[in-house]
Biopython code that builds the backbone (N, CA, C, O; Angstrom):
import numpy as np
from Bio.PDB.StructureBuilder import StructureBuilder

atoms = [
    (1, "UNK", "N", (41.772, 110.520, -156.795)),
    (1, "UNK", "CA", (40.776, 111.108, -155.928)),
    (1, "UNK", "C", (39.575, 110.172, -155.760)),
    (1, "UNK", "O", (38.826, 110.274, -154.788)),
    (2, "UNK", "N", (39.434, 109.424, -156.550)),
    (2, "UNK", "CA", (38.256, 108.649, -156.673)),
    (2, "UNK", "C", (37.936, 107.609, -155.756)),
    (2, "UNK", "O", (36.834, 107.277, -155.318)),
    (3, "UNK", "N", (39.271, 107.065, -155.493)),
    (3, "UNK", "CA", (39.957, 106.168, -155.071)),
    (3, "UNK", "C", (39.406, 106.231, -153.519)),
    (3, "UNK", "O", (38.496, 105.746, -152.847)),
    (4, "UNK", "N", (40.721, 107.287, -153.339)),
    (4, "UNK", "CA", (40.252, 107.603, -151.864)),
    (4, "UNK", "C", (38.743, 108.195, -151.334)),
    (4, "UNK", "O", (38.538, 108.037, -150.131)),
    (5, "UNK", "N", (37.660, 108.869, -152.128)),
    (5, "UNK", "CA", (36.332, 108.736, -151.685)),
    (5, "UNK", "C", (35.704, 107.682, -151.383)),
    (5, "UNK", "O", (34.836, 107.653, -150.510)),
    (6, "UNK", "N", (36.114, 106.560, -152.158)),
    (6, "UNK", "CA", (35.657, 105.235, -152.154)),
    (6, "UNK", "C", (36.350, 104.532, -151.132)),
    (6, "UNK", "O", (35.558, 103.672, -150.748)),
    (7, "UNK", "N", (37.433, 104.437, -150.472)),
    (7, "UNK", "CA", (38.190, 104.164, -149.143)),
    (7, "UNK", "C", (37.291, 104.637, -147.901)),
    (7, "UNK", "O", (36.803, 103.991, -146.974)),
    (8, "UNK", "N", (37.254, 105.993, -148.220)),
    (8, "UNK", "CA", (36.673, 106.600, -147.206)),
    (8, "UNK", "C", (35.226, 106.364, -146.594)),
    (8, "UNK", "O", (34.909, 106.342, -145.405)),
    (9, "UNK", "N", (34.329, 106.171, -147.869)),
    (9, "UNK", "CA", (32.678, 105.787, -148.385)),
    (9, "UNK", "C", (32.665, 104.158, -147.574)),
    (9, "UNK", "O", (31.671, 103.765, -146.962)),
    (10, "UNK", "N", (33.813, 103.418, -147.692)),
    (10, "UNK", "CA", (34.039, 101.962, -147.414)),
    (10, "UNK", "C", (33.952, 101.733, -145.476)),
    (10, "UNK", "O", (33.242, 101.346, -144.547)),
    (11, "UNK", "N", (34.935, 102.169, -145.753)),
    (11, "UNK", "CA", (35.244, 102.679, -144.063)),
    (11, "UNK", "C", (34.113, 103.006, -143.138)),
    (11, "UNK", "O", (33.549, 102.285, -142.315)),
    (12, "UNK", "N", (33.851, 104.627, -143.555)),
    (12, "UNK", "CA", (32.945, 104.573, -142.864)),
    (12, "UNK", "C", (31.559, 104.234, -142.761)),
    (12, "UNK", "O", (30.813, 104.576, -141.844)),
    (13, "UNK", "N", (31.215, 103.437, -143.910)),
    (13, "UNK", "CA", (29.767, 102.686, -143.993)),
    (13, "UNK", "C", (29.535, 101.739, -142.918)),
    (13, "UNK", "O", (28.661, 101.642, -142.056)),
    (14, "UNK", "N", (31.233, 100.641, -143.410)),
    (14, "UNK", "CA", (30.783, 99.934, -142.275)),
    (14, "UNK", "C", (31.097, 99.885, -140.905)),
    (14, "UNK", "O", (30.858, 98.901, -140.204)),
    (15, "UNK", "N", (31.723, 101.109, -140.430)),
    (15, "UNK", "CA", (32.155, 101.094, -139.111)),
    (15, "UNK", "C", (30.790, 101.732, -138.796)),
    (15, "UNK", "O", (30.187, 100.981, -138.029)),
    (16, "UNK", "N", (30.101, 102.787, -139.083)),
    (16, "UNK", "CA", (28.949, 103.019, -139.182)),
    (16, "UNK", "C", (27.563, 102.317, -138.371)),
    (16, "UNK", "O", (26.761, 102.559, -137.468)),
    (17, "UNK", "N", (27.959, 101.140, -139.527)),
    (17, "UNK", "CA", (26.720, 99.981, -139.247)),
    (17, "UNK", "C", (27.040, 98.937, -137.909)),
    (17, "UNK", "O", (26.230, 98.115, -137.481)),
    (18, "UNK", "N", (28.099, 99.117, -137.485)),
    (18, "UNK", "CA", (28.497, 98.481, -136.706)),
    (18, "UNK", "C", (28.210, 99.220, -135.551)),
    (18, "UNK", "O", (27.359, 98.698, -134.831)),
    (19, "UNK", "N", (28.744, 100.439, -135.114)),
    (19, "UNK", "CA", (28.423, 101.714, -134.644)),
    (19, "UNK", "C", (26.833, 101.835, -134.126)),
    (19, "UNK", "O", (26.429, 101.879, -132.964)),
    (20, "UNK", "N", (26.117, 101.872, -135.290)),
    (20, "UNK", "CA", (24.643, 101.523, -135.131)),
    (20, "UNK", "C", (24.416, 100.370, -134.372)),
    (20, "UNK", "O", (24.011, 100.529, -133.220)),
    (21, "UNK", "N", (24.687, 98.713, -135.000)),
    (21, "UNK", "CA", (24.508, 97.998, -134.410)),
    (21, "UNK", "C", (24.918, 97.882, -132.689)),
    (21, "UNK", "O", (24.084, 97.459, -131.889)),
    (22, "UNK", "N", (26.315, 98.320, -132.254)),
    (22, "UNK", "CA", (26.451, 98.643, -131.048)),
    (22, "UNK", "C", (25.596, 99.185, -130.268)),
    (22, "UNK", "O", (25.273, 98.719, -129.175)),
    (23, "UNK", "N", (25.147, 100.244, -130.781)),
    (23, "UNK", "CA", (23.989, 101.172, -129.828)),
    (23, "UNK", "C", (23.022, 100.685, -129.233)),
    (23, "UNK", "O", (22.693, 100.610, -128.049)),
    (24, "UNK", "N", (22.371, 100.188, -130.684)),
    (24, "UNK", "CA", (20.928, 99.538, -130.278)),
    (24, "UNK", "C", (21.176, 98.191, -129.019)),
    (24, "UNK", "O", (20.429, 97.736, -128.153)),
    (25, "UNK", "N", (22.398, 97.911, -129.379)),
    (25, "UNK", "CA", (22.098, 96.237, -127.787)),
    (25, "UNK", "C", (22.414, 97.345, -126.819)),
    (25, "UNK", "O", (21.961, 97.055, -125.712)),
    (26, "UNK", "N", (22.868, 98.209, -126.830)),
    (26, "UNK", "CA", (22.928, 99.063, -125.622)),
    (26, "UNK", "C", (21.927, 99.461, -124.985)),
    (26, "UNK", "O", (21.674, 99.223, -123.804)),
    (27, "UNK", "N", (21.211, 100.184, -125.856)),
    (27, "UNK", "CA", (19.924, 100.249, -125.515)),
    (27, "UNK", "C", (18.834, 99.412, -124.845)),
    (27, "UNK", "O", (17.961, 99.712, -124.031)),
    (28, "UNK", "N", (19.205, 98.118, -125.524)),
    (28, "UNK", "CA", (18.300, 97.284, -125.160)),
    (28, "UNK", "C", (18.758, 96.451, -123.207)),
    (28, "UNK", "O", (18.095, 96.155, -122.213)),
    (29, "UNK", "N", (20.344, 96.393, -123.637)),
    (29, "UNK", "CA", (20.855, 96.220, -122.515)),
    (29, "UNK", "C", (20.623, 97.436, -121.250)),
    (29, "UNK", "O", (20.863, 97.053, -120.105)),
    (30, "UNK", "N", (20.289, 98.481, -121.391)),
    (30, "UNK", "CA", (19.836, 99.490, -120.790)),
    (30, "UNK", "C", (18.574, 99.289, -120.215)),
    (30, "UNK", "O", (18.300, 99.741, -119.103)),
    (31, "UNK", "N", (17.679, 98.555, -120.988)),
    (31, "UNK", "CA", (16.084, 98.622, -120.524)),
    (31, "UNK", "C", (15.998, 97.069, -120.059)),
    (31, "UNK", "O", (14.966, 96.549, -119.634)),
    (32, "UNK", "N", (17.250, 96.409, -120.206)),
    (32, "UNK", "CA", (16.769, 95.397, -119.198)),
    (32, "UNK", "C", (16.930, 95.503, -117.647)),
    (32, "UNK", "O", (16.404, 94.958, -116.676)),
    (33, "UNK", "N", (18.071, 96.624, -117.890)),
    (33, "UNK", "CA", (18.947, 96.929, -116.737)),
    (33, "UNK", "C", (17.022, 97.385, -116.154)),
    (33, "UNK", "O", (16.300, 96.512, -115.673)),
    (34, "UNK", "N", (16.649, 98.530, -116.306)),
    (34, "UNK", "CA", (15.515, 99.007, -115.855)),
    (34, "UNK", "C", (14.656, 97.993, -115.344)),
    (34, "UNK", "O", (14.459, 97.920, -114.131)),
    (35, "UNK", "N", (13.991, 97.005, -116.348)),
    (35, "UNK", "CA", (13.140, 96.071, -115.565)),
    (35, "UNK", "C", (13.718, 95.054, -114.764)),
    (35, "UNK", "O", (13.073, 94.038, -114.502)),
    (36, "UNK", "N", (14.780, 95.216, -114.385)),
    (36, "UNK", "CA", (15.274, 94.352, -113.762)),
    (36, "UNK", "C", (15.730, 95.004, -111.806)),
    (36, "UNK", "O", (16.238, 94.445, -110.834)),
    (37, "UNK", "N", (15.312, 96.094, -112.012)),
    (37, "UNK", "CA", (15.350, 96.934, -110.724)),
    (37, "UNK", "C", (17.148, 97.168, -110.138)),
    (37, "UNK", "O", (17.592, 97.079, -108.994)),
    (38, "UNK", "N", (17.731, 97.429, -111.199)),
    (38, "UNK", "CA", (18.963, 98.442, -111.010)),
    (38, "UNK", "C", (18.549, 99.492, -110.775)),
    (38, "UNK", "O", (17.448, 99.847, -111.196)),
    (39, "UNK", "N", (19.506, 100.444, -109.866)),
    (39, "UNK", "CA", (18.994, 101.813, -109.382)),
    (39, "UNK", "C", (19.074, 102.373, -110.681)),
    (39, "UNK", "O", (19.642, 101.792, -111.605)),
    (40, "UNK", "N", (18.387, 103.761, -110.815)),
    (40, "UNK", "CA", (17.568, 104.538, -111.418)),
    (40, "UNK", "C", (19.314, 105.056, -112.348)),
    (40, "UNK", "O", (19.628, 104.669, -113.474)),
    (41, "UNK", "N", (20.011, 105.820, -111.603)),
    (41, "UNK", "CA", (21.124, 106.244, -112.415)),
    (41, "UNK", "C", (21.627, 105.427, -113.111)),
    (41, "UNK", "O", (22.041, 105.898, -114.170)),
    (42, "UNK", "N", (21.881, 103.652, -112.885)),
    (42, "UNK", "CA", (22.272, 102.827, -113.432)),
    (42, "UNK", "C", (21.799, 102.824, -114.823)),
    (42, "UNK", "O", (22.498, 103.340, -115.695)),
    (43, "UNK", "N", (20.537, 102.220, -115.132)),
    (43, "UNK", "CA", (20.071, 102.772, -116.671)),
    (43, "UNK", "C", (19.946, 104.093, -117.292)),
    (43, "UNK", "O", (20.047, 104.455, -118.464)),
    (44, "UNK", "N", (19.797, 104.474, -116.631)),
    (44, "UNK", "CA", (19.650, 106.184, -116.848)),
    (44, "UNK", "C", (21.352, 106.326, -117.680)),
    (44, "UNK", "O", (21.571, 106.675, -118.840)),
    (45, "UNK", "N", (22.151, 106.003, -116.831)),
    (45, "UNK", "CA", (23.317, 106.447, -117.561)),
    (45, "UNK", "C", (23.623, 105.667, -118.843)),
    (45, "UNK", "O", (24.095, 106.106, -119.892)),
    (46, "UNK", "N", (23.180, 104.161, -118.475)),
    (46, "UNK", "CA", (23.725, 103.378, -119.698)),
    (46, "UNK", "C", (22.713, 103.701, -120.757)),
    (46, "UNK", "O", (23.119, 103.377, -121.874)),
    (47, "UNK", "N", (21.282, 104.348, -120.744)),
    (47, "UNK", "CA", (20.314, 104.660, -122.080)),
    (47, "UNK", "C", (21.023, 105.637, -122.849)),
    (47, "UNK", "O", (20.994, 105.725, -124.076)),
    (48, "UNK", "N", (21.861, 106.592, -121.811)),
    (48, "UNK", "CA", (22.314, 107.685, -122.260)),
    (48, "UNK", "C", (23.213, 108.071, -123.220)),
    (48, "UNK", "O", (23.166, 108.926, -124.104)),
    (49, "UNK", "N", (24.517, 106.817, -122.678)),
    (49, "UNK", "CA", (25.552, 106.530, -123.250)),
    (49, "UNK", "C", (24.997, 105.788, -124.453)),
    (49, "UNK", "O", (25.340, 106.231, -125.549)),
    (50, "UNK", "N", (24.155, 104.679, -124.424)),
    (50, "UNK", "CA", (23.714, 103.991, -126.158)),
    (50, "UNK", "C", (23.359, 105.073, -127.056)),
    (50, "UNK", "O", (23.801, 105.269, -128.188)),
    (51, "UNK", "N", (22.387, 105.844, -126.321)),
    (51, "UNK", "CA", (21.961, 106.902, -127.578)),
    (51, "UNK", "C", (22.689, 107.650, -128.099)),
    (51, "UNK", "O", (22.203, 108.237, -129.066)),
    (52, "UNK", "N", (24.510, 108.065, -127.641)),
    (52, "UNK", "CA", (24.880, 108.762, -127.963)),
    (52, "UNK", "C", (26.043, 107.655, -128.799)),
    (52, "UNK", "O", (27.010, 108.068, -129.439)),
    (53, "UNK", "N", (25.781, 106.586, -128.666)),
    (53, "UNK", "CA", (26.921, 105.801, -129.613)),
    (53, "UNK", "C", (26.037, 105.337, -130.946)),
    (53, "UNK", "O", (26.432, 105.079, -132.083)),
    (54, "UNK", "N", (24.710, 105.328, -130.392)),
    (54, "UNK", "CA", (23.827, 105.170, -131.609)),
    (54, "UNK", "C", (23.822, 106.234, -132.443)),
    (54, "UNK", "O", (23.598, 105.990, -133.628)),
    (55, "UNK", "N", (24.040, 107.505, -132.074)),
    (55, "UNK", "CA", (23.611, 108.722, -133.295)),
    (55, "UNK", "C", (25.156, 109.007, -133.507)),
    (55, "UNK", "O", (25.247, 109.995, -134.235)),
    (56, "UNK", "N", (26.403, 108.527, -133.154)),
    (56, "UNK", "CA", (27.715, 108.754, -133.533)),
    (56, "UNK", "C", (27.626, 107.581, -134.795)),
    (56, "UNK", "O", (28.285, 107.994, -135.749)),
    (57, "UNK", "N", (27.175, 106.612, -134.999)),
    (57, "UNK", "CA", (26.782, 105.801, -135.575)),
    (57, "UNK", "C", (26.071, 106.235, -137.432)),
    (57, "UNK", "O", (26.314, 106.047, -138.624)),
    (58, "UNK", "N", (25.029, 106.952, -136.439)),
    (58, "UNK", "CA", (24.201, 107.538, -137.862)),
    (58, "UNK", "C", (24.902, 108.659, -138.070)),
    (58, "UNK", "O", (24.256, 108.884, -139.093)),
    (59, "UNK", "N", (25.608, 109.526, -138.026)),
    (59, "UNK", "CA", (26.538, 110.299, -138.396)),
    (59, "UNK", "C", (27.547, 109.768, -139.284)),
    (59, "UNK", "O", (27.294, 109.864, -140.485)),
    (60, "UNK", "N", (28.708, 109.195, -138.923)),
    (60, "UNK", "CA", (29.022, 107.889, -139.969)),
    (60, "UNK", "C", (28.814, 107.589, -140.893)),
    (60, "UNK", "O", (29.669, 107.516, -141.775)),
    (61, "UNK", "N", (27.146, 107.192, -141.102)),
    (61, "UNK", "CA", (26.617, 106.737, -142.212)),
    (61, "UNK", "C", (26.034, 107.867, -143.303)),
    (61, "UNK", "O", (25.907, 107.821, -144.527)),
    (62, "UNK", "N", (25.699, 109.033, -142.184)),
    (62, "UNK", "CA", (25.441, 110.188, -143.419)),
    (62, "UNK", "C", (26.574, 111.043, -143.994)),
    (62, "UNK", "O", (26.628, 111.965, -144.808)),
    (63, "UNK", "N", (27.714, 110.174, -143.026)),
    (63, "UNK", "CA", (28.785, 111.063, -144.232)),
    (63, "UNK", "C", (29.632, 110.466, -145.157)),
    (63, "UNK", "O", (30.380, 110.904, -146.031)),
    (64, "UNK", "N", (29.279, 109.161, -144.682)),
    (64, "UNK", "CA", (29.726, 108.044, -145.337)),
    (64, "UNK", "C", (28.925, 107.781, -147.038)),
    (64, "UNK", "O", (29.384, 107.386, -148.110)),
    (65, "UNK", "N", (27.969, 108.090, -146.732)),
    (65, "UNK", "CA", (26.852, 108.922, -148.377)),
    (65, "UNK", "C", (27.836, 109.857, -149.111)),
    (65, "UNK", "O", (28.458, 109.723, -150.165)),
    (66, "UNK", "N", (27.763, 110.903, -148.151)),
    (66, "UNK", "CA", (28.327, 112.338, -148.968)),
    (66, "UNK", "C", (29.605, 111.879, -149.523)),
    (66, "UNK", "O", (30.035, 112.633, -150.395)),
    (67, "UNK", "N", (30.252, 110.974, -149.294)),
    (67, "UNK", "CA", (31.778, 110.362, -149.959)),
    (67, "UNK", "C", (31.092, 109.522, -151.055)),
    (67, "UNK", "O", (31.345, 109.922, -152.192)),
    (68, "UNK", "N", (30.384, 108.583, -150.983)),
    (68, "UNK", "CA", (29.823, 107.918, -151.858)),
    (68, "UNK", "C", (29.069, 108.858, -152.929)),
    (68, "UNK", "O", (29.019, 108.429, -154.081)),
    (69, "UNK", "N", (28.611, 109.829, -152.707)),
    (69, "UNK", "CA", (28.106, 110.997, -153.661)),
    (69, "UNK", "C", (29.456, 111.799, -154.735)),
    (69, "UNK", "O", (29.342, 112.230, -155.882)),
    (70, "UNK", "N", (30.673, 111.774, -153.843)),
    (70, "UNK", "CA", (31.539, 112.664, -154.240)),
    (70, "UNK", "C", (32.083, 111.294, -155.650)),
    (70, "UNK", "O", (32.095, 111.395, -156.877)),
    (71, "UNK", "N", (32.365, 110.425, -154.964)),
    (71, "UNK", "CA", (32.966, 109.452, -155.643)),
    (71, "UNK", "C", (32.010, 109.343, -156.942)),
    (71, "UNK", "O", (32.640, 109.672, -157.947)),
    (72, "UNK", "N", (30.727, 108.991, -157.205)),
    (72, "UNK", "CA", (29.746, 109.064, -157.989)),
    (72, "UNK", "C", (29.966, 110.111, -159.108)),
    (72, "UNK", "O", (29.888, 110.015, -160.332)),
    (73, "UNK", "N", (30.304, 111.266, -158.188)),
    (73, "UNK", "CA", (30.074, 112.784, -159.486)),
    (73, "UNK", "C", (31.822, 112.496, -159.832)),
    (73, "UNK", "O", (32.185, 112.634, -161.000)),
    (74, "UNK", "N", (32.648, 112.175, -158.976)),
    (74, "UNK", "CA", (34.042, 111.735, -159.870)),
    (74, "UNK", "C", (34.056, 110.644, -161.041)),
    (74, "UNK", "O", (34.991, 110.452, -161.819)),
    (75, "UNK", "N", (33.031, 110.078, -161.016)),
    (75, "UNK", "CA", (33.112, 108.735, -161.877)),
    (75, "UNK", "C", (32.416, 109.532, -163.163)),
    (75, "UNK", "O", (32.739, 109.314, -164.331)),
    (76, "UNK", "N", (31.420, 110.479, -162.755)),
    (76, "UNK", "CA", (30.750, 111.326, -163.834)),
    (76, "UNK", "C", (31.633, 112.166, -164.568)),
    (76, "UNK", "O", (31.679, 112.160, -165.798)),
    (77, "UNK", "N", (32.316, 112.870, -163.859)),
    (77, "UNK", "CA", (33.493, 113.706, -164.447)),
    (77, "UNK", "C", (34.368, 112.931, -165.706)),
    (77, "UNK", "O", (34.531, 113.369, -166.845)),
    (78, "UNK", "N", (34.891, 111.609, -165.124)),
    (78, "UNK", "CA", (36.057, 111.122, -165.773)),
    (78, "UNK", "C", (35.408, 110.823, -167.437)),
    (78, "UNK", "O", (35.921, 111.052, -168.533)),
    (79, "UNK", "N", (34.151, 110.254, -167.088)),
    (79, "UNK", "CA", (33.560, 110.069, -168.408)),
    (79, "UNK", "C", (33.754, 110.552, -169.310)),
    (79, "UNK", "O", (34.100, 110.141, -170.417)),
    (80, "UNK", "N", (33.435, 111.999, -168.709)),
    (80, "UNK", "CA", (33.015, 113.128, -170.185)),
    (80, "UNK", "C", (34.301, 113.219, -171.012)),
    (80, "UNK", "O", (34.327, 113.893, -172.041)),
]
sb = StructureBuilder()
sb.init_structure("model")
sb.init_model(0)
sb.init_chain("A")
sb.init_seg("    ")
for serial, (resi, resn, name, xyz) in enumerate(atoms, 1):
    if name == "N":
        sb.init_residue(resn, " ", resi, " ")
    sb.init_atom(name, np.array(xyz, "f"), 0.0, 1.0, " ", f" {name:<3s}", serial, name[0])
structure = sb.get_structure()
């Protein structure tokens, strides 16, 4: 069991951070789109779409904890 929390904790940390990292050039690629005088829906849609790959991202990473927590109190268990 331990095993696989720690697979899981692995996984999704760093797809996670990557996840994150994706977003944010999105974002940023979004607000160049803006000062750069693309029509209005054009960034509008692409801010939209980053923010929602950015917080799929931080999701990831907060559950990617709660495995790393589980794994932790398994390592506590085996001790005793």
């Amino acid at each position: 069991m331990k095993q696989q929390y720690h697979r899981r904790w692995l996984l999704q940390s760093v797809s996670g951070l990557i996840i994150v990292s994706a977003g944010l050039c999105m974002v940023i690629e979004a607000g160049i789109y803006k000062s750069s005088g693309v029509p209005v829906w054009n960034w509008v849609a692409a801010g939209t779409l980053s923010l929602i790959v950015f917080n799929a991202g931080l999701c990831l990473l907060v559950d990617a904890l709660r495995f790393r927590m589980l794994r932790d109190q398994a390592e506590k268990n085996d001790s005793r």
